[in-house]
N, C-alpha and C positions, 0 to 999 in steps of 0.2 A: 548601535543600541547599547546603551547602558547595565555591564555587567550587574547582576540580582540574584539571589537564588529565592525572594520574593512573590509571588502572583500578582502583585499591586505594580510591578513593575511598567513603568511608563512609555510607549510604544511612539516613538519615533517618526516612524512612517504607516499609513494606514492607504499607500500605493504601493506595496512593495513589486518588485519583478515575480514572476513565479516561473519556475523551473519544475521542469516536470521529468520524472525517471519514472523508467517501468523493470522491474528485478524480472529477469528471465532469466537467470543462469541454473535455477532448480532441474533434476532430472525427473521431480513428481514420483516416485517411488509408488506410493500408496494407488494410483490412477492405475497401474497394472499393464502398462503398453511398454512396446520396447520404444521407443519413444520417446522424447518430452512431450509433456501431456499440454507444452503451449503449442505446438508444432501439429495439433489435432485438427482436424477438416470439419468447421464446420458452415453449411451455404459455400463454398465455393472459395472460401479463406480460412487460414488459419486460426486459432483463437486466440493466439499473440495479434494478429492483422485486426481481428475482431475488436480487442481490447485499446488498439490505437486508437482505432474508429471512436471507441465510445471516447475515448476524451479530447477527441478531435472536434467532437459535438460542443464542447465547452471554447466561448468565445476568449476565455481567460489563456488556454491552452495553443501557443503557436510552435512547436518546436517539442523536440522527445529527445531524452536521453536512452540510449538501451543498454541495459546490463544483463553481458551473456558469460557462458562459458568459454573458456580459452581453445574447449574444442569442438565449439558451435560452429558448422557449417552451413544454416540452412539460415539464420536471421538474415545475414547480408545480401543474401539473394531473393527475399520477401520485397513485397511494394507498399509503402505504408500509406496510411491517410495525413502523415505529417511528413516535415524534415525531417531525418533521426540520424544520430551521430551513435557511438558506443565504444565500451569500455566492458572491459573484463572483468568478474565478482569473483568470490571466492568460496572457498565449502561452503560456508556458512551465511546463511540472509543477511544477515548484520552484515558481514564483511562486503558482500555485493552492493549494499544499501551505502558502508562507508564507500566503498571504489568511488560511485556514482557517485557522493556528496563531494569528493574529491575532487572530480573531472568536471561537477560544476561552478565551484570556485576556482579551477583554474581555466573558466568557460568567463570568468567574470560576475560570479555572484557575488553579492554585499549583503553582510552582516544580519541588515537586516530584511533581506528578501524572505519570499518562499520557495521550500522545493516541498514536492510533490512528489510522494511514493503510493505507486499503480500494482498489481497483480497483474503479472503477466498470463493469471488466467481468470481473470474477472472482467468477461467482458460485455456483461450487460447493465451495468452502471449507469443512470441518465444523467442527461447533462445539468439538470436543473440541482443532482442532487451533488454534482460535482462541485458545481455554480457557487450551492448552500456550504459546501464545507469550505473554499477559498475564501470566502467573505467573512466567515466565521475565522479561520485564523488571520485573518487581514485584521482582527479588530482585538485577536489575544497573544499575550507576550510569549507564549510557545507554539502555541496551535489545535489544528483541531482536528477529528477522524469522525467519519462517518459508520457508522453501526444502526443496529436494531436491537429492541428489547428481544429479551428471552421469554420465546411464548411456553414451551413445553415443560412438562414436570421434569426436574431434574432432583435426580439420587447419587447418591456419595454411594461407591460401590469397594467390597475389599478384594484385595487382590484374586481373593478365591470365588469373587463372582458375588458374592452374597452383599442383599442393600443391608446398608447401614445408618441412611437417614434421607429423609428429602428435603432440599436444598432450599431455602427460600429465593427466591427469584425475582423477588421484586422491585431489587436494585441492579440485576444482573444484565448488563447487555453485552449482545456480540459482536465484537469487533470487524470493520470491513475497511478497503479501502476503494478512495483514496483518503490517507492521511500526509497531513499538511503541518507544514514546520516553520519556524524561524531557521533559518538557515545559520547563522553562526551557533543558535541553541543545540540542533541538530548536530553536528559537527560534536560539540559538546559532549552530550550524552553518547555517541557512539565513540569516543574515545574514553567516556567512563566503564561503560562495555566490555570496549579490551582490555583496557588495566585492571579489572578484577573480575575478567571472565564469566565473565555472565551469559547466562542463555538466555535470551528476549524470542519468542514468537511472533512480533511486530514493535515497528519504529516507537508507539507510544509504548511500551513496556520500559525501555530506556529511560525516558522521560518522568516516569512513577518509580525507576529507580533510583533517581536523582531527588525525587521529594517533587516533583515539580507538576503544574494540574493542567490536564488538557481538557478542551472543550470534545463533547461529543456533538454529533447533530445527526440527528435522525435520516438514516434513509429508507430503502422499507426493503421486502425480502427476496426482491427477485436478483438483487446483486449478487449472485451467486459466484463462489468460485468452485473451479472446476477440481473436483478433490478424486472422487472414486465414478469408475464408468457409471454409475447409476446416473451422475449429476449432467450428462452429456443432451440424455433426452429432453431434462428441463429447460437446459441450454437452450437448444434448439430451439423448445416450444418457444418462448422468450424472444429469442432474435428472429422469430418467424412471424412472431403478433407483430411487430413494428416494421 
């Protein structure tokens, strides 16, 4: 694929391979369990088992990367809905996220494939909206993620609690995944990452670091991640309708 730092940039292949990882090396801090909060029961599987499942759904999707911790004892003894091989992350998302990019190019990615970053606790995702966001970076020179508009009133709050404005919202959307890459681009931007330290909260924040524009594509809002015990019950309701 033809180095650019351009969006007009001209796409090569529009078959690329897709690779697909799921970060699970998080201890989930905020979810409140002794536990990692992918390692949570829910139907009779895990919600890391859960989250394979859903992208097991998508016919794009044959094969899993897993990025755990180095003192994760419980993944390798899970049963998945895919093949899944794994590699080690590090403190930080980014760094789990490069491991993974790492161990797929020397898995035999090309330049210009896709890989594919999952939440290891998002796992009620459909497959059509999986479907939607592969196709959509299949067709743009960096890629694309899946999110929702922002429906609720939001306020700019100061540190001492007090509102200071309400926010206009009407270009605001929330980021979910999966988010989907060029694979050499990827690679890219998480080595701009390290070199001037940056804190990114997901793979496209790199990407807008760099100047560079990703596509969004609409999913809607049951893709929930599993953040604070409240969000368990929805879960549930969720993977129990289907």
């Amino acid at each position: 694929m033809t180095e650019t730092t351009s969006d007009s940039v001209s796409i090569e292949s529009t078959s690329p391979q897709v690779f697909s990882l799921i970060v699970a090396a998080g201890k989930g801090s905020r979810f409140g369990s002794d536990i990692p909060k992918q390692y949570t029961a829910v139907h009779g599987k895990t919600i890391l088992q859960q989250s394979v499942a859903a992208l097991a759904s998508s016919s794009y999707i044959k094969q899993l990367l897993l990025v755990i911790a180095k003192d994760d004892d419980v993944a390798k003894n899970l049963d998945f809905s895919l093949p899944v091989t794994f590699t080690y992350g590090g403190a930080e998302r980014w760094q789990s996220v490069q491991a993974g990019v790492e161990a797929v190019f020397a898995a035999g990615a090309k330049d210009e494939d896709l890989i594919l970053i999952h939440d290891a606790a998002r796992p009620c995702v459909l497959a059509k909206h999986i479907d939607l966001v592969i196709q959509a970076a299949m067709q743009h020179p960096y890629g694309a993620i899946l999110g929702v508009p922002v429906a609720d009133t939001l306020k700019k709050v100061s540190v001492e609690g007090d509102i200071q404005a309400t926010v206009d919202r009407s270009s605001l959307w929330q980021a979910q995944t999966p988010q989907v890459f060029r694979a050499a681009k990827l690679r890219q931007v998480l080595r701009y990452v390290a070199d001037e330290g940056l804190m990114i909260t997901d793979e496209a924040s790199a990407f807008e670091a760099m100047g560079h524009s990703i596509k969004i594509v609409p999913g809607n809002n049951q893709n929930l991640k599993l953040t604070y015990a409240e969000d368990l019950t929805l879960i549930e309701s969720i993977l129990s309708s289907r």
